[in-house]
N, C-alpha and C positions, 0 to 999 in steps of 0.2 A: 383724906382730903383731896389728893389727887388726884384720885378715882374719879370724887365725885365732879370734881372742877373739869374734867374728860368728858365724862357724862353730860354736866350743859354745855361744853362747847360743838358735842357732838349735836344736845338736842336744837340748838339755835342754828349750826349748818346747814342740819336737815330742815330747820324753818325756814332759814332765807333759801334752800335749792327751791322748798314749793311755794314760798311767795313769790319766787321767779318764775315758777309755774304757770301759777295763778294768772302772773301779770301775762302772759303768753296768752291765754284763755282767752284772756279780756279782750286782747288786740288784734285776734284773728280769728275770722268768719268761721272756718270750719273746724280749729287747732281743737284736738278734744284730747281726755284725759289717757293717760295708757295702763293698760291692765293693773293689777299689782303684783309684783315680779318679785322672786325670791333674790335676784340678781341683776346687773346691767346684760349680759347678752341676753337678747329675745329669740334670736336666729344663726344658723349657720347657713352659709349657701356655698358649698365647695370648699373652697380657701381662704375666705373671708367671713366674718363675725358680722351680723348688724345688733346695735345697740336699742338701749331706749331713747337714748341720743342724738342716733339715727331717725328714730321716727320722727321725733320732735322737732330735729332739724327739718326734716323733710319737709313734714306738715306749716312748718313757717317758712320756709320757701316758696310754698305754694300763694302766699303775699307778695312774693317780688317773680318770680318767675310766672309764666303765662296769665291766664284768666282764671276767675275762681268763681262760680256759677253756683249757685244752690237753688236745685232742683226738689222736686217735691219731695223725694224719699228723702233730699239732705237734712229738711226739715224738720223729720219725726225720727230719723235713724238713733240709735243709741249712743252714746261719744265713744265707748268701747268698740262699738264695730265700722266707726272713723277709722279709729287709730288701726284695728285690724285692716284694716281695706287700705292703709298706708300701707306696713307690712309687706300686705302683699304683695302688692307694687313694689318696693323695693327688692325683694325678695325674686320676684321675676326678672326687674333689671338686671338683676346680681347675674341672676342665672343666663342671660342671652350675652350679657361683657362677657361676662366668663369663657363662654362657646366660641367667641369672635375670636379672642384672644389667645386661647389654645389653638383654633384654626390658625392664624396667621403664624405663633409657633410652629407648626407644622407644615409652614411654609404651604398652606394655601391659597390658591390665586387671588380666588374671593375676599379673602378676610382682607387683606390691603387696603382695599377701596372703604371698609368701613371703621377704618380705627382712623382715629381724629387725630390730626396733627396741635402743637400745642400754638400755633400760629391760627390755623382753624378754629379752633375752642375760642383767641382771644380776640380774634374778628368780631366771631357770632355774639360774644356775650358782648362786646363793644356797640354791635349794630340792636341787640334785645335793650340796652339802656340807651339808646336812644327814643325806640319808641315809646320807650318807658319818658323819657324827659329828661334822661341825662346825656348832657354831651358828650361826654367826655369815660372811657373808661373808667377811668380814677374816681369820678362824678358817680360814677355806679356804684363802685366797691365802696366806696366812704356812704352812700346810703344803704347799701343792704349792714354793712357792719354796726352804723347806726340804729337798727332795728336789731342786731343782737345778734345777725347770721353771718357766721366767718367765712370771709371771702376762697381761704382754701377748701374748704369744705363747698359752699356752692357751686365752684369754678370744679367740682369733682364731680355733684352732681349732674350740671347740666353736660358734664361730657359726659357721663353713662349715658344719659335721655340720647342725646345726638347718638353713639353709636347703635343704640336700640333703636331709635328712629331707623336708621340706615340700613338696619338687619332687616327690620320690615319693609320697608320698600325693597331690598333687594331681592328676600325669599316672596315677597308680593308679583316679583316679573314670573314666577315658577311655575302662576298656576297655570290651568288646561286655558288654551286661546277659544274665544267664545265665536262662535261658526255662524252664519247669515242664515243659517235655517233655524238654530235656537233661537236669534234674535228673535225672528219673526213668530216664532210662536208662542214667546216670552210674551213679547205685543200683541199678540192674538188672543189669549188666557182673560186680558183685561185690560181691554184700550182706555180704561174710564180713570186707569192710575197716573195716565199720559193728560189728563185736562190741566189746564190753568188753572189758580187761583188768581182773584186779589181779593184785598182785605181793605178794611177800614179799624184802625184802631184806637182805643182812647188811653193816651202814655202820660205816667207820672215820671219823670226823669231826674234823678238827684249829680249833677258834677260833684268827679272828683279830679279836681285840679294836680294833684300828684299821686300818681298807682303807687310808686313806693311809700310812701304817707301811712304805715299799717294802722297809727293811731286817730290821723283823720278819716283814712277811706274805713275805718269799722265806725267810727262814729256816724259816716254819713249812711250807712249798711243797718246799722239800729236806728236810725231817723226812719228811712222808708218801712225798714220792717215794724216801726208802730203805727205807719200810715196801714199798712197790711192786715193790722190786727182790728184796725178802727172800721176799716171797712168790713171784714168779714162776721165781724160783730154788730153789723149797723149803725154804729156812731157818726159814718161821714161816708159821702161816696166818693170815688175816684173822681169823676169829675170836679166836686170842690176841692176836693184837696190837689187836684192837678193846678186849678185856678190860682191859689193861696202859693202854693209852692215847690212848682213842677219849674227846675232850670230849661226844658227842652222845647220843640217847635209848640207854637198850638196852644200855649197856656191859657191865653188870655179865653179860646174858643173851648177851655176843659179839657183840654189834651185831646180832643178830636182831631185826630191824624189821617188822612188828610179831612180838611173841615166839613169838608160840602163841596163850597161854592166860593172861589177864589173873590177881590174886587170887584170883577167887574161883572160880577153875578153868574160867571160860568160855572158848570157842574166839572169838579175837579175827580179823576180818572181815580181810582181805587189803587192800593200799594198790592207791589207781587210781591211776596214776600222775601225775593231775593235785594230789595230794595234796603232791606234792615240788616244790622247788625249780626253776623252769622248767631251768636250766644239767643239773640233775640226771636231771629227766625225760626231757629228749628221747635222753639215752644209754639209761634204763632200758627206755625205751619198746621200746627194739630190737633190746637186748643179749639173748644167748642165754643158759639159768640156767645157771650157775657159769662164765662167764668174769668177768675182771676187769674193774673200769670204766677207763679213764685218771685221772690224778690233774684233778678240778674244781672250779674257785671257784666258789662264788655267795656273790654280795655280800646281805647284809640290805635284806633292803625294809623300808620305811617302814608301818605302818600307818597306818588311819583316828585311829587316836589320838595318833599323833605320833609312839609311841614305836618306833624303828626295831632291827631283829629283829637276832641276832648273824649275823657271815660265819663261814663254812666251808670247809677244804678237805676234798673228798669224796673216798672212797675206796670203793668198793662192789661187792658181787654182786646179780646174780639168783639167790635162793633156789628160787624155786617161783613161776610165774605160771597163772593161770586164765583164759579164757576163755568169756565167757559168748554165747549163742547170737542170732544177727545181730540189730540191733534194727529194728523197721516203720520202712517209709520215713516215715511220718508224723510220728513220730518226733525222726530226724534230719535231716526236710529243711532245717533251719536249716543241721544242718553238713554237709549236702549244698551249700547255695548257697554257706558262705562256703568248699568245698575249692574247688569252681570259679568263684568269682570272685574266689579268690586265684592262681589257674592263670592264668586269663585275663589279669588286671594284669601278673602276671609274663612273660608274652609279651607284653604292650604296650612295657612299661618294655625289654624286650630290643630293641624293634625304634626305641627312642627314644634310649638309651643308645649301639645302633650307629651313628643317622642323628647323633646329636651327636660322637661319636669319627670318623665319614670327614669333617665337616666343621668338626672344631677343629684347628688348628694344633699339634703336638704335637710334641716333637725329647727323645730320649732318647740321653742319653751312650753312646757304641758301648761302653766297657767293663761297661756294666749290661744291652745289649742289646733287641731289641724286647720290648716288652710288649703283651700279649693284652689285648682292651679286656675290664674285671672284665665277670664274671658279675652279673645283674640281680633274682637268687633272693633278695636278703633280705627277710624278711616286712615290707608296709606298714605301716604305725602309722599311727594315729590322731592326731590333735594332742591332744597334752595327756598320752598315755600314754607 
């Protein structure tokens, strides 16, 4: 009888761990299922374990921590090869902490400058929960814990991110300096990459009045993505349903951004696309006029005045783009040196990423399978940005 009484309390445990699961699923845009694991470790990375734990923490951090975009692949990807592609990423962070960390043991010069003080760490997450909407420290930690993610655990992740941040802009100053005769012939190859755009577009805009909100901001994230589905299916177009129920500029005109023709009947000037929301731009930048965008968050930036700008889910076309005729290299040789001497970082960081992944220690669970060491393409940053 013992036994058996062991038996359901085990089987009702394991029901409420995956109906806590589940409720996870529900409440986060991209939070997806994790393999099926004979055990909790998934990973080793030197001298540390990551869990299933790990990922799941992870993956719902990605709700309170920066922006969370979904992109066309995020769309049709498999929820297995989410969670794998967390994984990895943590599993690379594991691996460049680790290297900074043993460097500064060894008392190298370098490594100082990138390990984060814990005064450091409670600045940065102090000044990220502002832009998020909270005042206050405390104000942050009492909502991320609210949503289910333990404050020591976050406060550990975002100090891995910062020192990895810090590894890559530092190994980013290393690469080869880019010379006035490569410029010019970089700009010579193809003056036509240097033209302008603007654009004209037609946006459906859903506010989300609080980023940390996991359970409003997915609600208002399944609101626009049935507006997505009704269009692509011919049920409504962007345009009415901008009208009906678009928070953002332009509704009244169908979310025609900019309209036309202001009051007083002028012809109002086309957007560059540096005008928009970085999340937003970089699709407009590329999309053909009149396909659909994917559904996109951008979270409120903060301005110089403190006061921090509303989020959005985007919904958009390309109406009409213009380009305007190459500009003198003179010009742009600013953004001539920094296309390639963002080219050139990123093949450094590639060939620094791989010398660090054949000589870190790495063991992945056979039911999660090998993993490809990540890609080294994200843009450096600056400290402080």
């Amino acid at each position: 009888m013992m036994a058996r009484s062991a038996q359901r309390a085990a089987r009702s445990g394991s029901g409420r761990a995956w109906r806590g699961f589940a409720l996870l699923l529900v409440a986060l845009p991209l939070v997806a299922a994790e393999p099926r694991l004979a055990d909790e470790v998934v990973a080793r990375v030197g001298r540390e374990v990551l869990t299933r734990h790990d990922v799941d923490a992870y993956l719902a951090q990605a709700g309170v921590f920066g922006t969370l975009t979904e992109g066309p692949s995020a769309l049709v990807r498999r929820k297995e090869e989410v969670w794998r592609e967390a994984l990895r990423e943590l599993v690379l962070r594991k691996m460049v902490v680790q290297s900074v960390e043993d460097a500064a043991l060894a008392n190298e010069p370098w490594a100082g400058f990138l390990l984060i003080s814990d005064s450091e760490l409670e600045s940065d997450l102090a000044d990220l929960g502002r832009r998020l909407g909270k005042p206050t420290l405390e104000a942050y930690r009492q909502a991320m814990e609210a949503e289910g993610v333990r404050y020591s655990v976050a406060r550990e992740r975002r100090r891995e991110w910062l020192v990895e941040r810090r590894w890559r802009y530092w190994k980013g100053r290393e690469h080869r300096p880019v010379s006035p005769r490569r410029m010019r012939a970089h700009y010579d190859e193809d003056p036509d990459r240097y033209r302008e755009q603007t654009l004209r577009l037609r946006v459906l805009m859903l506010r989300v009045r609080d980023p940390t909100d996991t359970e409003a901001r997915e609600a208002r994230r399944r609101e626009i993505s049935v507006f997505r589905d009704r269009i692509l299916s011919g049920q409504a177009s962007l345009e009415e349903l901008s009208r009906l129920h678009s928070n953002g500029p332009y509704a009244a005109q169908g979310g025609l951004w900019p309209p036309g023709r202001d009051g007083a009947g002028q012809e109002l000037p086309l957007l560059p696309p540096e005008a928009l929301p970085g999340e937003v731009s970089d699709y407009a930048a590329r999309m053909e006029p009149g396909t659909l965008s994917p559904v996109v968050f951008a979270l409120g930036r903060r301005l110089p005045s403190g006061e921090t700008q509303p989020s959005f889910y985007w919904l958009f076309a390309v109406e009409e783009r213009q380009w305007g005729p190459p500009r003198p290299f003179d010009e742009v040789q600013p953004r001539v040196h920094r296309d390639l001497e963002q080219e050139s970082r990123e093949r450094y960081l590639e060939q620094e990423l791989a010398r660090l992944w054949g000589a870190a220690s790495i063991w992945v669970h056979p039911a999660v399978g090998p993993l490809e060491p990540p890609s080294a393409l994200a843009p450096i940053p600056a400290p402080g940005q």
